[in-house]
ChimeraX commands (.cxc) that place a marker at each C-alpha (Angstrom):
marker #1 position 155.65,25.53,13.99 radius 0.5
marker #1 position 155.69,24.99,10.35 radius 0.5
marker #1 position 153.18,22.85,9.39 radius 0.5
marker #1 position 151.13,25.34,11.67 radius 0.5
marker #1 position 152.15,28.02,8.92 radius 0.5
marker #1 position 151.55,25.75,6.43 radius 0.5
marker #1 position 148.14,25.52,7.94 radius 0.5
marker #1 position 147.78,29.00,8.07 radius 0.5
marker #1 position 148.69,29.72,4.78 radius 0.5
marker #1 position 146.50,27.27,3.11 radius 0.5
marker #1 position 143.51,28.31,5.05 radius 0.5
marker #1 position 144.73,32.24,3.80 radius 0.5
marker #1 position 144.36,30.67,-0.16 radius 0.5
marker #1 position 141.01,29.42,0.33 radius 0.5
marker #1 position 139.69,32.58,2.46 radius 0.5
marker #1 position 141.03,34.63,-0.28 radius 0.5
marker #1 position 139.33,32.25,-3.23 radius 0.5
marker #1 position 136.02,32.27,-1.38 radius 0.5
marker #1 position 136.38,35.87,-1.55 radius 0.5
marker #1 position 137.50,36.00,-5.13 radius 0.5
marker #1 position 134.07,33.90,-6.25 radius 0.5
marker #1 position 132.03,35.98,-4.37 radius 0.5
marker #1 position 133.47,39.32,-5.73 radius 0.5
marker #1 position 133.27,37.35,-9.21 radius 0.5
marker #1 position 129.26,36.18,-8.49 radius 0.5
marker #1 position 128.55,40.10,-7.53 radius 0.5
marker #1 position 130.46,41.01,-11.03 radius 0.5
marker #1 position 128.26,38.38,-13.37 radius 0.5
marker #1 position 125.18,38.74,-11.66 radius 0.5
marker #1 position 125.20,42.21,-9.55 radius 0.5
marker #1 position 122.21,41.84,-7.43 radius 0.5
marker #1 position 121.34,45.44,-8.41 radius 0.5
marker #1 position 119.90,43.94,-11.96 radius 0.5
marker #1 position 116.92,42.50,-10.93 radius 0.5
marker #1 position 115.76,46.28,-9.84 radius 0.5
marker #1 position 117.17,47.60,-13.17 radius 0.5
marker #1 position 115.80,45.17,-15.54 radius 0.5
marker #1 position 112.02,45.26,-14.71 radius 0.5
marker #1 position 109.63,42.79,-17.35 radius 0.5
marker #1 position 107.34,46.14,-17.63 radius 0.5
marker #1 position 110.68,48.39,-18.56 radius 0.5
marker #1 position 111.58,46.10,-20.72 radius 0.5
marker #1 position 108.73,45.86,-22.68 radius 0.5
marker #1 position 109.20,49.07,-24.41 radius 0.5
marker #1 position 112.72,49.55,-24.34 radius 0.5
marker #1 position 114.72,47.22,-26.78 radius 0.5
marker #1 position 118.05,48.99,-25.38 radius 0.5
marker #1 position 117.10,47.35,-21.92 radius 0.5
marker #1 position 116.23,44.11,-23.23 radius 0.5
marker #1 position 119.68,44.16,-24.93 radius 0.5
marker #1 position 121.12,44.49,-21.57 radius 0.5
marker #1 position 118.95,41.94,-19.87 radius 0.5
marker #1 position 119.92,39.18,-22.21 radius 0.5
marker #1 position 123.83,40.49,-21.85 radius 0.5
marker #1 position 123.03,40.39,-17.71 radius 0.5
marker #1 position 121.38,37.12,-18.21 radius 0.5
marker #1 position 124.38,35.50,-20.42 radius 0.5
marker #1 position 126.92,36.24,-18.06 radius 0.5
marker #1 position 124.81,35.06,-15.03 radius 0.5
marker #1 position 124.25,32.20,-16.76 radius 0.5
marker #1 position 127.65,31.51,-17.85 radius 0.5
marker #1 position 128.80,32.21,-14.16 radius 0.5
marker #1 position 126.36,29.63,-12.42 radius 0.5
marker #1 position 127.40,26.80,-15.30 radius 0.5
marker #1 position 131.03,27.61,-14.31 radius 0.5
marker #1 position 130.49,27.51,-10.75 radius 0.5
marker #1 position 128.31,24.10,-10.98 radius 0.5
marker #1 position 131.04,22.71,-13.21 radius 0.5
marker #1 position 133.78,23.95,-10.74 radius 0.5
marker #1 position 131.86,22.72,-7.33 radius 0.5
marker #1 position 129.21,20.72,-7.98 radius 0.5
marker #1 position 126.51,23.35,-6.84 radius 0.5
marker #1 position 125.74,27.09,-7.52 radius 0.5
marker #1 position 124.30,29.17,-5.07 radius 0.5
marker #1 position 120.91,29.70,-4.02 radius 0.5
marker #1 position 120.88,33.76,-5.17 radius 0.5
marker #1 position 122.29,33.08,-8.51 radius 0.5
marker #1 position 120.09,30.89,-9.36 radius 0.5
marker #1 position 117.17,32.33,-8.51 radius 0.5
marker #1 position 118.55,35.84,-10.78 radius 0.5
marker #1 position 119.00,33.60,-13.51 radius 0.5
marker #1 position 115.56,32.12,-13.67 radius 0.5
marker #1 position 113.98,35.89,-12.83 radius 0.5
marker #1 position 116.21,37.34,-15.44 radius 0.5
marker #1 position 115.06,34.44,-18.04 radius 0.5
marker #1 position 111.82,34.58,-17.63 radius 0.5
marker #1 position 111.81,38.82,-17.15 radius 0.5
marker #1 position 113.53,38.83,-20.41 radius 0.5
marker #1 position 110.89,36.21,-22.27 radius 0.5
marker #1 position 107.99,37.94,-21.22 radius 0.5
marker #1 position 108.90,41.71,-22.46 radius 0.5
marker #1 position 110.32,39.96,-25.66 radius 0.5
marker #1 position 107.05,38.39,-26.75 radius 0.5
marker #1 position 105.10,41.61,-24.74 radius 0.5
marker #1 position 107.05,43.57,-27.23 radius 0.5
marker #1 position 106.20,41.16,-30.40 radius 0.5
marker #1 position 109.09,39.78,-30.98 radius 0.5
marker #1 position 110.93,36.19,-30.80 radius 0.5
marker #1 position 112.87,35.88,-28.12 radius 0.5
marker #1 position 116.34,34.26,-28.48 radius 0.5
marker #1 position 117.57,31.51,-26.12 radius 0.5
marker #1 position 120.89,32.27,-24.17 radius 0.5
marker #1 position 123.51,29.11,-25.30 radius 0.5
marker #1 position 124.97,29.68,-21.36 radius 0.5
marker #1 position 120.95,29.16,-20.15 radius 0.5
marker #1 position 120.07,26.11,-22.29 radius 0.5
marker #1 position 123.94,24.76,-21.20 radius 0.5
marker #1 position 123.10,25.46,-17.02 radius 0.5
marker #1 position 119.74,23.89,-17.69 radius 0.5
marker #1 position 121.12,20.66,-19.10 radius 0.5
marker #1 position 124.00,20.93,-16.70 radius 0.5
marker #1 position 122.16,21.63,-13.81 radius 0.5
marker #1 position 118.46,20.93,-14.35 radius 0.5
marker #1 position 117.25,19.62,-10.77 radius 0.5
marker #1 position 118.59,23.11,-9.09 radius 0.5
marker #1 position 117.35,25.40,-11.78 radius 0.5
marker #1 position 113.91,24.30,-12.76 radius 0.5
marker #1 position 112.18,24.90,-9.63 radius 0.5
marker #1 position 113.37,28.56,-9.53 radius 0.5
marker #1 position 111.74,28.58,-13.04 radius 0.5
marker #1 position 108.54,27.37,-11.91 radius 0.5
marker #1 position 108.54,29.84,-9.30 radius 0.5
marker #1 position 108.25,32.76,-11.21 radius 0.5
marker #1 position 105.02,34.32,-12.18 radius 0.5
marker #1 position 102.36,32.63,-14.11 radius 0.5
marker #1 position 103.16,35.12,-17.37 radius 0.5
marker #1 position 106.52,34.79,-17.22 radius 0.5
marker #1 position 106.97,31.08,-16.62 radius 0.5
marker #1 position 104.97,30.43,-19.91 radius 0.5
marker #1 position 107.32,32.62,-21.60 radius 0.5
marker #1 position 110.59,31.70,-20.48 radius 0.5
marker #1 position 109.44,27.78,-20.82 radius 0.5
marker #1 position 107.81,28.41,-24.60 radius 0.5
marker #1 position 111.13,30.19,-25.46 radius 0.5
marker #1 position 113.17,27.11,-24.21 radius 0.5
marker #1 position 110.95,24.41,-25.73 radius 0.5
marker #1 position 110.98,26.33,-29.00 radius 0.5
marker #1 position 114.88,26.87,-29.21 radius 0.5
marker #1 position 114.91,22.51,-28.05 radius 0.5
marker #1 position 112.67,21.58,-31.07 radius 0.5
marker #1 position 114.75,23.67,-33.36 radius 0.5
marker #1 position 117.74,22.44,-32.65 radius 0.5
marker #1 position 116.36,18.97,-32.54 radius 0.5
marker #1 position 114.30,18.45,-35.59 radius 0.5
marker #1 position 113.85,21.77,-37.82 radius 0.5
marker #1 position 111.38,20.56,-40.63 radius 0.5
marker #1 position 109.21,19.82,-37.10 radius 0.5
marker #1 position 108.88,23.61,-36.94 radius 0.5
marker #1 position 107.83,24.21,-40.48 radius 0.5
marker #1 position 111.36,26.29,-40.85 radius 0.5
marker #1 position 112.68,24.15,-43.84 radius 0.5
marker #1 position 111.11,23.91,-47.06 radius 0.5
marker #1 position 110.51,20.39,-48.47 radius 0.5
marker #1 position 111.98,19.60,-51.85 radius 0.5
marker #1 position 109.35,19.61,-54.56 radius 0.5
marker #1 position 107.93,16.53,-55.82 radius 0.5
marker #1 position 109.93,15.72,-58.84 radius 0.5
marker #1 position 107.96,15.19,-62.39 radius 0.5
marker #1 position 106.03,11.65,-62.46 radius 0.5
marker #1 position 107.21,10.58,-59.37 radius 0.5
marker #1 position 104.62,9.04,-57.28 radius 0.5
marker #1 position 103.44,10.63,-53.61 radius 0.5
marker link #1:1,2 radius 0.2
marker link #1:2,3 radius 0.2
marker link #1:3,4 radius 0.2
marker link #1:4,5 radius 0.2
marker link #1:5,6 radius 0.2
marker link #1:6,7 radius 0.2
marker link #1:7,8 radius 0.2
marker link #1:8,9 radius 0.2
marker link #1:9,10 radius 0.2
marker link #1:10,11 radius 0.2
marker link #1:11,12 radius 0.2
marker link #1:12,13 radius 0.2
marker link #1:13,14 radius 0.2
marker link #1:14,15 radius 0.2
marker link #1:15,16 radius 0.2
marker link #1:16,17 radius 0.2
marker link #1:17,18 radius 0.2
marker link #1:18,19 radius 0.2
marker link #1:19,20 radius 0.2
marker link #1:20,21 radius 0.2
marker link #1:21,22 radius 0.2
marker link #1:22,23 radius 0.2
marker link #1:23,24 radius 0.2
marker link #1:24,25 radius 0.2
marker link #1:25,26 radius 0.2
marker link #1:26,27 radius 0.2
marker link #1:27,28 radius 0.2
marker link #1:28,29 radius 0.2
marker link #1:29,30 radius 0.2
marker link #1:30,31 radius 0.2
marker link #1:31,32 radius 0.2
marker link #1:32,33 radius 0.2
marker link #1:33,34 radius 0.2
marker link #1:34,35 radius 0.2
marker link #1:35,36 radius 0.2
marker link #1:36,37 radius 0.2
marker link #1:37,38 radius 0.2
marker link #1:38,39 radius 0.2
marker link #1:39,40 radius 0.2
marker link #1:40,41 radius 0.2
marker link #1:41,42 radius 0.2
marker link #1:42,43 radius 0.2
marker link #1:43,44 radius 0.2
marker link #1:44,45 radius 0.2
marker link #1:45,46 radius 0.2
marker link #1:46,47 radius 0.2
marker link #1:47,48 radius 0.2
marker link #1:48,49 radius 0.2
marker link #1:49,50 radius 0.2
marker link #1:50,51 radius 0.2
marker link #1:51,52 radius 0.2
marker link #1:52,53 radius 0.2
marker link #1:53,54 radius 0.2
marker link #1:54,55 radius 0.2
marker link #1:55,56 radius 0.2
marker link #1:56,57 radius 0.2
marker link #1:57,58 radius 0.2
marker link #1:58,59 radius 0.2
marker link #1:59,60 radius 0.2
marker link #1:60,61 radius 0.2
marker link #1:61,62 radius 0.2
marker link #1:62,63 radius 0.2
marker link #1:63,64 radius 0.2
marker link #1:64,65 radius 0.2
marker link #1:65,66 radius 0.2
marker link #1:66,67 radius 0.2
marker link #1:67,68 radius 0.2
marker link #1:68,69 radius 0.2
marker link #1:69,70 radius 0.2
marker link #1:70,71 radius 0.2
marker link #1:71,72 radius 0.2
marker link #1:72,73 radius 0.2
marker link #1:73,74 radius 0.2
marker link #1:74,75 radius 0.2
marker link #1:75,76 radius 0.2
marker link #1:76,77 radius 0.2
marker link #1:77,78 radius 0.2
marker link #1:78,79 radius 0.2
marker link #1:79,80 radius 0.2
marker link #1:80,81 radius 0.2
marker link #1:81,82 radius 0.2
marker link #1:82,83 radius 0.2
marker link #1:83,84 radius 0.2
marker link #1:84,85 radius 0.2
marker link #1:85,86 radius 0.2
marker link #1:86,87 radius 0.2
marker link #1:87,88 radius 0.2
marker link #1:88,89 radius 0.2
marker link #1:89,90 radius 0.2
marker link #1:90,91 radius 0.2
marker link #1:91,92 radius 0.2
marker link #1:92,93 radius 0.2
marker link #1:93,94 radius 0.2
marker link #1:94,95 radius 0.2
marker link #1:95,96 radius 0.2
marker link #1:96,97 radius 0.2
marker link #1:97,98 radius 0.2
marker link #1:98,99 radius 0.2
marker link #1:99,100 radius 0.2
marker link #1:100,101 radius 0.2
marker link #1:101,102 radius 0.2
marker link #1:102,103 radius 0.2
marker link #1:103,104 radius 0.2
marker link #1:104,105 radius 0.2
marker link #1:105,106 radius 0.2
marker link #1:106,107 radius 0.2
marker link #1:107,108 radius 0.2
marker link #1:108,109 radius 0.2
marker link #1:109,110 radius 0.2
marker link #1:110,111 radius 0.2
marker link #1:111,112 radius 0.2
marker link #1:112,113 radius 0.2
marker link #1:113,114 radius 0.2
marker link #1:114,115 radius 0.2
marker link #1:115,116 radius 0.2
marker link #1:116,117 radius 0.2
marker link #1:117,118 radius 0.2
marker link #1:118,119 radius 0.2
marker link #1:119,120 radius 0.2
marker link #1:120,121 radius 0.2
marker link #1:121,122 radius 0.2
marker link #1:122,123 radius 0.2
marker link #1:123,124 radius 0.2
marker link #1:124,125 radius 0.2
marker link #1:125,126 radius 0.2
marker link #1:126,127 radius 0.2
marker link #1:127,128 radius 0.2
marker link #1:128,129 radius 0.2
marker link #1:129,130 radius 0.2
marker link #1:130,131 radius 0.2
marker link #1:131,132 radius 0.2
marker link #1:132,133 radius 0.2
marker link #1:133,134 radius 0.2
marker link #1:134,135 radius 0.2
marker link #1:135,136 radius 0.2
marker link #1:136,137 radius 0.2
marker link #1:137,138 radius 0.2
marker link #1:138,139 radius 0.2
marker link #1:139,140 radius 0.2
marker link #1:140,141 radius 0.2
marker link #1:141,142 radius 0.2
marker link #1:142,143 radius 0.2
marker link #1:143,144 radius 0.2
marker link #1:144,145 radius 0.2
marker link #1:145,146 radius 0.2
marker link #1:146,147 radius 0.2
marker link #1:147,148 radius 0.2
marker link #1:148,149 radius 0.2
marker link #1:149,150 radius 0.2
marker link #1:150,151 radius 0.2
marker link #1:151,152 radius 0.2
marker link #1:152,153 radius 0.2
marker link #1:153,154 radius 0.2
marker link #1:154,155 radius 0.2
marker link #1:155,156 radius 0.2
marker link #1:156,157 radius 0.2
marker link #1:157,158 radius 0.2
marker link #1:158,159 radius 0.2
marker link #1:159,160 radius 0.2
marker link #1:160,161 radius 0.2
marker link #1:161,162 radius 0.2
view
């Protein structure tokens, strides 16, 4: 009778932290933000874009936490974070500006690459280019920053050969 209660408890803790993740997934990336932040919205609303790349962050944190936690994130999430990536990309530059990269996004993607990166390729033709030129942009940066053109090179000191 008590390792049946044992049992019984234990299978209580896990019901209740399956519940707990989901509650925590609908938190980070309410399902309700894909309707709210729209790419053509976006586009001429900075406020909304503001709270597209806050809705994005967390999403993005969330999936990275729940891929480092059990090896796989769920289908949903990952398809918000790639529409809310590329969504966010696409008014950015619509809206002349530079987008900036999420550090949770460029963490899932080198985390969890093989799930993500079809979702990404799903999206739309204008906003896969976007979210994709935004991400190889923010790589080369961080890799190599004269490759951009961002640093200045030293002058060439007096009677020094080139």
């Amino acid at each position: 009778m008590r390792a049946l209660a044992k049992v019984l408890a234990a299978s209580a803790v896990i019901a209740l932290a399956g519940l707990s993740g989901r509650a925590e997934a609908q938190q980070a990336c309410a399902p309700g933000d894909l309707t709210r932040f729209t790419a053509e919205a976006m586009i001429s609303d900075a406020d909304l874009r503001a709270g597209a790349e806050a809705a994005l962050e967390a999403c993005a944190a969330f999936a990275l936490a729940q891929f480092r936690n059990v090896g796989e994130v769920e289908e949903r999430i990952l398809v918000q974070v790639a529409a809310l990536a590329g969504r966010t990309s696409y008014a950015t530059y619509a809206a002349d500006e530079i987008p900036a990269v999420s550090p949770a996004l460029v963490q899932l993607l080198t985390a969890a690459f093989r799930p993500l990166y079809p979702h990404l390729r799903a999206l739309s033709e204008e906003e896969n280019t976007a979210v994709m030129r935004t991400l190889v942009f923010h790589l080369i940066a961080q890799a190599n920053p004269t490759v951009t053109g961002s640093v200045p090179r030293s002058p060439a000191s007096p009677g020094a050969r080139p």
